[in-house]
N, C-alpha and C positions, 0 to 999 in steps of 0.2 A: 685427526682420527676420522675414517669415513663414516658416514651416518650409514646406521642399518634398516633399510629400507622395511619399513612396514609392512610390504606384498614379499618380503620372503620369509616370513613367518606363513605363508602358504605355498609358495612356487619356491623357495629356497631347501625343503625339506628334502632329506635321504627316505628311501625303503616305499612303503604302501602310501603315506601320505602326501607324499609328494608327487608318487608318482600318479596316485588320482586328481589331484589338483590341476597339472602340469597336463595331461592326459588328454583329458576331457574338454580344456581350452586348445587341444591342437585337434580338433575334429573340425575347429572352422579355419583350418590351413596356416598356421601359425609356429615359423620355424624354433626350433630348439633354443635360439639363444636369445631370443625374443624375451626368456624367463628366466636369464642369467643377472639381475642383477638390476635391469632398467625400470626406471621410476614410472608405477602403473598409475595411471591415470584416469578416472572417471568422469566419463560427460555424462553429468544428472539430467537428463533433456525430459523437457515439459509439452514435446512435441502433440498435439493431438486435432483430429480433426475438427473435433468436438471446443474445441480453444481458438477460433480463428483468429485471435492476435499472434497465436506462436505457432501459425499453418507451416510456416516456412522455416521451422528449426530441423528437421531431417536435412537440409540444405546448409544450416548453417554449423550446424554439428560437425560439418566435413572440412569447413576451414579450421575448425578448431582441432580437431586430428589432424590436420596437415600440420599445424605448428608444434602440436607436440611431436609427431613423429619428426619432423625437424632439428628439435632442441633434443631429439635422443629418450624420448617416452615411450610406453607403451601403454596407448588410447584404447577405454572400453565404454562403450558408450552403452546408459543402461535409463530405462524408462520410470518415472515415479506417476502416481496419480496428478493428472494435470486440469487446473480450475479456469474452465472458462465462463469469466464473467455474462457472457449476453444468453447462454442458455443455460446457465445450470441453474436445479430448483431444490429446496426454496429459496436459499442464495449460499453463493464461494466461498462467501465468511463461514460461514458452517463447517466445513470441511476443510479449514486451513489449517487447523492443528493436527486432524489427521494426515494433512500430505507432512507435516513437518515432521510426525511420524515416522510415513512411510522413506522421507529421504533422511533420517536420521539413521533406521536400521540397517537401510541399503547400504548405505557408507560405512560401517561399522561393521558390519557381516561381512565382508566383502574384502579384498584382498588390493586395497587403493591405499597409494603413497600421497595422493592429493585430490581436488575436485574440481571439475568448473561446473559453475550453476547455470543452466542456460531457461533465462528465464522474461517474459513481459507482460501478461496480463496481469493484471492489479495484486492479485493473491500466491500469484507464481511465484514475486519476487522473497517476498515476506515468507512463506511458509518453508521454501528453499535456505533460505538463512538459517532460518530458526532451527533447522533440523540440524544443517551442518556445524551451527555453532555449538549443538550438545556433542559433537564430536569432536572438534576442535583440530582436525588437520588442517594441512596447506590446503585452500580453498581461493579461487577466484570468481567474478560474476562478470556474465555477458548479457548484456540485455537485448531483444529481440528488437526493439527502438521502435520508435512511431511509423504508424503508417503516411501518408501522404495525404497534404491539405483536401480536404474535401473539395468540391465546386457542386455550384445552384446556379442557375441562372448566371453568369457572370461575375458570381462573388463566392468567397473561399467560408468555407464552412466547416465545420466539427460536432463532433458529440456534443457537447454545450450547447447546439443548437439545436438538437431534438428537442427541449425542454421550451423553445420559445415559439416551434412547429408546433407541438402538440398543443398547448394554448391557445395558439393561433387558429388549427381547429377547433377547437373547443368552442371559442367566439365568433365561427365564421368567418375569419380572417382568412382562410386559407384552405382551399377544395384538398381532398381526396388524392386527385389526380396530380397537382401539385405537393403532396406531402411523397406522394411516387415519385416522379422527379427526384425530389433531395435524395431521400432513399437512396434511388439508383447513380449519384454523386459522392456519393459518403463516405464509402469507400473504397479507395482507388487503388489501394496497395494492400500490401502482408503489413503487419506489424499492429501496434495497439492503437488507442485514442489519440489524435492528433493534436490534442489539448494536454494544457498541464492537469491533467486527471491522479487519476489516483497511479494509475500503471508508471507513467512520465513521474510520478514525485518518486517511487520506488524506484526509477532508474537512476534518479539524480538523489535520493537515496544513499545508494551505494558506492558512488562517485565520490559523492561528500563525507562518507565513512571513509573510506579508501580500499575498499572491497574488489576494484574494478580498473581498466586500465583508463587513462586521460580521455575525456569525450564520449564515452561508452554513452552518456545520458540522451544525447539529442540525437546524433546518427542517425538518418529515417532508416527502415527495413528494407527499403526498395534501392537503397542506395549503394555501392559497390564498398563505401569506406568500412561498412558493419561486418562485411567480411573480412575483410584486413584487419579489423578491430579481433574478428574474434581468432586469425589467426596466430595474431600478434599475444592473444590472450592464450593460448594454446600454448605456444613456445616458453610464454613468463611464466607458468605456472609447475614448470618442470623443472624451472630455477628455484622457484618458491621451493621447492620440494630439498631441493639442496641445502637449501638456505634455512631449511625449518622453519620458513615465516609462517606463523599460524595465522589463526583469525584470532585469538586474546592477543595477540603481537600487536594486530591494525585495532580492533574495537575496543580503546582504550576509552573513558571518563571522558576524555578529551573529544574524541574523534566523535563521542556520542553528541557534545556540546556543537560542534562543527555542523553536524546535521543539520541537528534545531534552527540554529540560525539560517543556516543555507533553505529548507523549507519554508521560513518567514521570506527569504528576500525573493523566491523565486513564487510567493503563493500559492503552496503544495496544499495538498490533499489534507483534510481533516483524519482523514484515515492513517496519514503517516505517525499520527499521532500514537494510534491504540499499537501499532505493526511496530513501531520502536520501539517502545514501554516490552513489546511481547521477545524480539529480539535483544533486549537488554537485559530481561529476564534469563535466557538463555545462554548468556556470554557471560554472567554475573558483575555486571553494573547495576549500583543501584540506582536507578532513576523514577521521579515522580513524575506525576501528568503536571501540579502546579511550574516545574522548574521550565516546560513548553512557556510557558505563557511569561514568566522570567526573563530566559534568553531571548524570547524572539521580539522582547516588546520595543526595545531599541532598533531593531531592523527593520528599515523600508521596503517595499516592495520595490523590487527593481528589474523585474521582469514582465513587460506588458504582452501577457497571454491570457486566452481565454483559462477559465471564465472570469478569471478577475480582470482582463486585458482585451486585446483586441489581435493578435496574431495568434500564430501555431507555436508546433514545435519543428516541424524545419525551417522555420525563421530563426528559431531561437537558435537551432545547430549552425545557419548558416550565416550570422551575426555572432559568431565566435564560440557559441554552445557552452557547457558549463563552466570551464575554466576560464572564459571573459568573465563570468558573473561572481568568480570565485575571487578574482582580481580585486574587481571594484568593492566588493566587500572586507577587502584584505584585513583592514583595521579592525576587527571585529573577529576573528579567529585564529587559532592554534594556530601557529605556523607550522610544528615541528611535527608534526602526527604522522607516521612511516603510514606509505600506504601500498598497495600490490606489487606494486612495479618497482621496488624495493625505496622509492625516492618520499621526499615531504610530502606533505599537500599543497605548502609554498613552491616548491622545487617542479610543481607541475602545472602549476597556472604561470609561473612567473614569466613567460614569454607571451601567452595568451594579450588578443587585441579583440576587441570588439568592434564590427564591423557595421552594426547598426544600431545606429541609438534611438532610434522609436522602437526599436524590442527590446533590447540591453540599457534601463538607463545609467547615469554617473549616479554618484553618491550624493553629489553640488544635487542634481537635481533631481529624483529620483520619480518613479512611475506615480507613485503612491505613498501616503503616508499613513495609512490605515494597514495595523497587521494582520497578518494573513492568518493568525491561531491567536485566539482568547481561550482562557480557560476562566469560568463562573464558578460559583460557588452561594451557596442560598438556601433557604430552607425547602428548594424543590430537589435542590441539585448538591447533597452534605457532601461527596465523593468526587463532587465535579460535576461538570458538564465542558463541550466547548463548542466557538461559532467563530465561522469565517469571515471577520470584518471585511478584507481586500472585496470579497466576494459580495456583501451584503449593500442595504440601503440605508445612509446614515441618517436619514429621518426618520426610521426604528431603532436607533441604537438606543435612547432612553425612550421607553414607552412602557404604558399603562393600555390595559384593556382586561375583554370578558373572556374568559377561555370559552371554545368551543372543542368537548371532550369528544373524542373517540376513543374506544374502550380495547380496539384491535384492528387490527388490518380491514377483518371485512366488514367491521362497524362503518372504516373512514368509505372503502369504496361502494359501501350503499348509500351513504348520507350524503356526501361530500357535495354533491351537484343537488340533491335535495330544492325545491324553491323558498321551503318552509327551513332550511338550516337557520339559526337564529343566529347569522353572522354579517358583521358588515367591513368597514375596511380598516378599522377600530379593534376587532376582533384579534383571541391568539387563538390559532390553531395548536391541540394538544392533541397527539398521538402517543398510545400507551400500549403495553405488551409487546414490544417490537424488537426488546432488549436481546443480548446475550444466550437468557435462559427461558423468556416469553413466548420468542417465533416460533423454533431456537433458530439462534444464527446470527441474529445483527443485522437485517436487510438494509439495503441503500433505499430504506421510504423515505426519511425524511424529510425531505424538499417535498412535501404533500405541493399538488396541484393548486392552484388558486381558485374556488368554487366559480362556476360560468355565470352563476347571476351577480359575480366582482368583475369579471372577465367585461364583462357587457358593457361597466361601468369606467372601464380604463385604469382598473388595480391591476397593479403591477406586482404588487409583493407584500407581505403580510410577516407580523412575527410567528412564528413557528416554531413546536418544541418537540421532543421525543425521545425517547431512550435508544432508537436506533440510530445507523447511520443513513450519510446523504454521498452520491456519487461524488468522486472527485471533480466529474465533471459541469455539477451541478453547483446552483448558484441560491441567492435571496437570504433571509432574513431569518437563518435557521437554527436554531440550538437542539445538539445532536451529544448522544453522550450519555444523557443524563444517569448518574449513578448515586444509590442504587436505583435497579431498572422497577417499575410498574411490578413486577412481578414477583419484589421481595417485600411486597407488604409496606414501605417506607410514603413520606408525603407526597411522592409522585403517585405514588397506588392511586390515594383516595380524592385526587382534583375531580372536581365536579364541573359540568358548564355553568357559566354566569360568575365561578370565583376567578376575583381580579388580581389578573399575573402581571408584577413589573419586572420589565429587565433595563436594564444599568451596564450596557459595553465598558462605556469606559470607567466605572465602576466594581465591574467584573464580578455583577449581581446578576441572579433571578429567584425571585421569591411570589409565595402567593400571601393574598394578604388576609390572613386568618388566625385565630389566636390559638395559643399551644390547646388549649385546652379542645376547642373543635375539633382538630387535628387525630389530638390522641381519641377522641369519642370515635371519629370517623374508622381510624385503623383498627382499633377494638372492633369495631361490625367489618372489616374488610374481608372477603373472603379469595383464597385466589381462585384464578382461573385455570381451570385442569389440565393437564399435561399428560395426556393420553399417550405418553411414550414404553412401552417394556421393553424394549429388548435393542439391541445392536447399539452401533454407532450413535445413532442421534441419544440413544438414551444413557451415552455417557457421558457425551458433552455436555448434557443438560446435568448432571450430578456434580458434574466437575469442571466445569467453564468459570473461570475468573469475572469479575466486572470489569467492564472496560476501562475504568481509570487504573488499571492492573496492568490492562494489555488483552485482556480475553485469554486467555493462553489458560491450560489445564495448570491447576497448583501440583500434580507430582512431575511436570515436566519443566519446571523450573531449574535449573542450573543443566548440568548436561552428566554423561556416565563416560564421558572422553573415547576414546578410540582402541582400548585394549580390548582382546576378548577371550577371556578368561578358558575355555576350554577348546578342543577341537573337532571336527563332524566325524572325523573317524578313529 
């Protein structure tokens, strides 16, 4: 029996209704039989100028309509709100749930048999999911891939490396003039961070869900294969439509487990953490933040990139890209997990070779044996918290010191370089309000700076705590997460400076050390900090934003309202 396309419940209709629908789409020159039958297709493009990791998707949007019109589609390509991370304020986390929003109802309103998501800065990728899995058609993902290795002076550079500029000003290590230079090194291409950042774990992400066709993860932007990638994803996704593969077909219990692991072996983003939890919530898997820290703790790192590493990500695409890494992890996941392209997750690495083994290691011997995701738990942290070992200093992993409080963002950027901070190398750094519902938003503070009168002294790294996030592409001694956040009143609220905070990695502790009774005396006088929000957007986020051991995600946009729509516009 033929499947009944979806877009002719709008362009299939007799009399007034059909013939406005039908109508109104041939005023952009669009022959009659164009609407007879053939499976429509929507490019969700994240294009914007304002996003310069995805400057180049008007460009790429056009392979991806050549494959569908190819494979016999009819390609509509249509624009959502798109988050770029390096300008938008007061951070992308903010406004991820609304884009997931805004491409849920686009797809839903709208007269599509299927989607491609065309997505790569950090929040592009996640908020594009989330949307499309409360709708649940055929859906595919292209990612816009990394940009091209950085160069300084003769050596290859990335985002990772602004963090050890910026210190190195700070202590005179490094002029002005020479922080220009890198700067104008940095970036050499289109596409996102050329580090395994948070953008790159969201590509490989998807890959390892099976959302996406073979390699989609590593392919740089600049490179000719991302075309072919996305044209090839154009034509498959018009079979998908045939075929009825949905996304509850790929994002099965399983394929969610497959991730997990695949971001431990590759040292993905901390961030991949809250963005599954929030896509899982959407697709209705149930999944915990504890079962991260479960699956991944058998998995080695086996991908030497920054920041945990010392290459890019066109090394890593060009060293065999995900499905060499998917190989050598083989023993450790799902084989059988159908993915876009209609085949296994086995059936798509199983040819796969890796090509270099200082970026790709083996199993025998692998980059690392510290995992890339901890999740804590403590009387700072009752909900969780979690921290980057791969990425961290492991002569902080069990440590004792004094906290040194910051009460808020602009608490830390007045004091932090202070002469009199009452900090030494001993010392935790505690950053509070930074949470979910505190900034609002979740910023990437975390990784606070290391104060210049430590800098002076050849500190390298400090432990570090906060209820916010830290860049994917950032590194050190950081615990990020922490729930609930500073701003719900709980024992993170009320740390003071001089109370002594132990954390315990391999332990998979952080507590402070004070007796219940203090505790509770403390949160009885706590008061919060005011939320001077009324009206729009931020002020609903803030009412309805989940904690990050949740996912962040709104509690009424949990599960999805699927892709019927119940009445008609005219």
């Amino acid at each position: 029996m033929k499947k009944v396309l979806r877009s002719q419940e709008w362009f299939g209709k007799k009399g007034k209704d059909g013939f406005i629908y039908r109508a109104w789409m041939k005023n952009q020159g669009i022959p009659a039989y164009e609407f007879e039958g053939k499976p429509v297709i929507g490019i969700c493009n994240t294009w914007s100028e304002l996003t310069p990791c995805n400057s180049h998707f008007r460009e790429l949007a056009q392979s991806v309509k050549r494959g569908i019109l190819q494979a016999g589609g009819f390609p509509v390509e249509f624009p959502v709100m798109s988050l770029g991370e390096t300008l938008i304020k007061p951070t992308a986390m903010l406004y991820r749930n609304l884009v997931s929003m805004d491409v849920e109802e686009s797809i839903r309103a709208n007269p599509l048999d299927g989607v491609v998501l065309l997505c790569g800065c950090d929040k592009t990728t996640p908020s594009l999911v989330m949307g499309a899995c409360s709708v649940n058609i055929p859906t595919i993902v292209v990612s816009g891939g990394p940009m091209l290795t950085g160069k300084f002076r003769g050596k290859d550079i990335g985002t990772s490396d602004i963090w050890r500029f910026t210190d190195d000003l700070r202590a005179g290590l490094m002029t002005e003039e020479e922080l220009n230079m890198a700067e104008a090194g940095m970036c050499r291409s289109h596409g996102h961070c050329a580090v395994m950042g948070t953008a790159s774990s969201m590509a490989c992400m998807v890959e390892s869900l099976g959302l996406s066709l073979p390699e989609n993860a590593a392919i740089p932007a600049a490179d000719s294969n991302r075309k072919v990638l996305a044209q090839l994803s154009g034509k498959r996704i018009v079979q998908m439509v045939h075929e009825d593969l949905k996304l509850s077909d790929i994002l099965t219990r399983k394929a969610f487990e497959n991730a997990i692991k695949v971001n431990a072996a590759i040292g993905g983003s901390t961030n991949f953490a809250i963005h599954l939890l929030a896509i899982a919530g959407r697709i209705g898997i149930d999944l915990s933040l504890d079962e991260f820290d479960n699956l991944s703790a058998s998995i080695p790192l086996m991908a030497n990139l920054q920041p945990s590493g010392s290459f890019f990500m066109e090394d890593f695409c060009y060293a065999g890209g995900l499905p060499a890494l998917l190989k050598e992890i083989e023993s450790f996941l799902h084989h059988d997990c159908i993915t876009a392209n209609g085949k296994t997750l086995q059936e798509n690495y199983t040819k796969a070779r890796c090509y270099n083994r200082e970026v790709i290691a083996s199993l025998d011997k692998p980059f690392n044996n510290f995992p890339a995701l901890a999740v804590l738990h403590g009387n700072l942290c009752e909900n969780g918290a979690v921290i980057k070992p791969s990425a961290a200093s492991p002569h902080l992993f069990q440590h004792s010191g004094k906290a040194v409080v910051f009460e808020n963002i602009e608490d830390y950027k007045l004091r932090i370089d202070d002469p009199d901070l009452p900090v030494d190398e001993n010392s935790v750094l505690v950053l509070k309000n930074v949470g979910p519902k505190g900034y609002p938003g979740m910023p990437e503070v975390g990784n606070m700076t290391i104060p210049v009168k430590l800098l002076a002294k050849g500190v390298k790294d400090l432990v570090r705590i906060s209820d916010g996030r830290m860049s994917g592409t950032g590194f050190g001694t950081v615990v990020l997460h922490i729930s609930p956040e500073a701003t719900l009143g709980g024992n993170f609220s009320v740390l003071q400076t001089g109370d002594l905070i132990t954390l315990d990695v391999p332990g998979r502790t952080l507590n402070v050390d004070l007796p219940e009774e203090e505790l509770s005396r403390r949160k009885n006088q706590w008061k919060p900090l005011p939320l001077d929000i009324e009206r729009g957007y931020v002020n609903l986020y803030i009412n309805h934003v989940e904690q990050a051991h949740l996912g962040a995600d709104f509690g009424f946009l949990k599960g999805g309202s699927g892709s019927k729509v119940s009445r008609d516009s005219h």
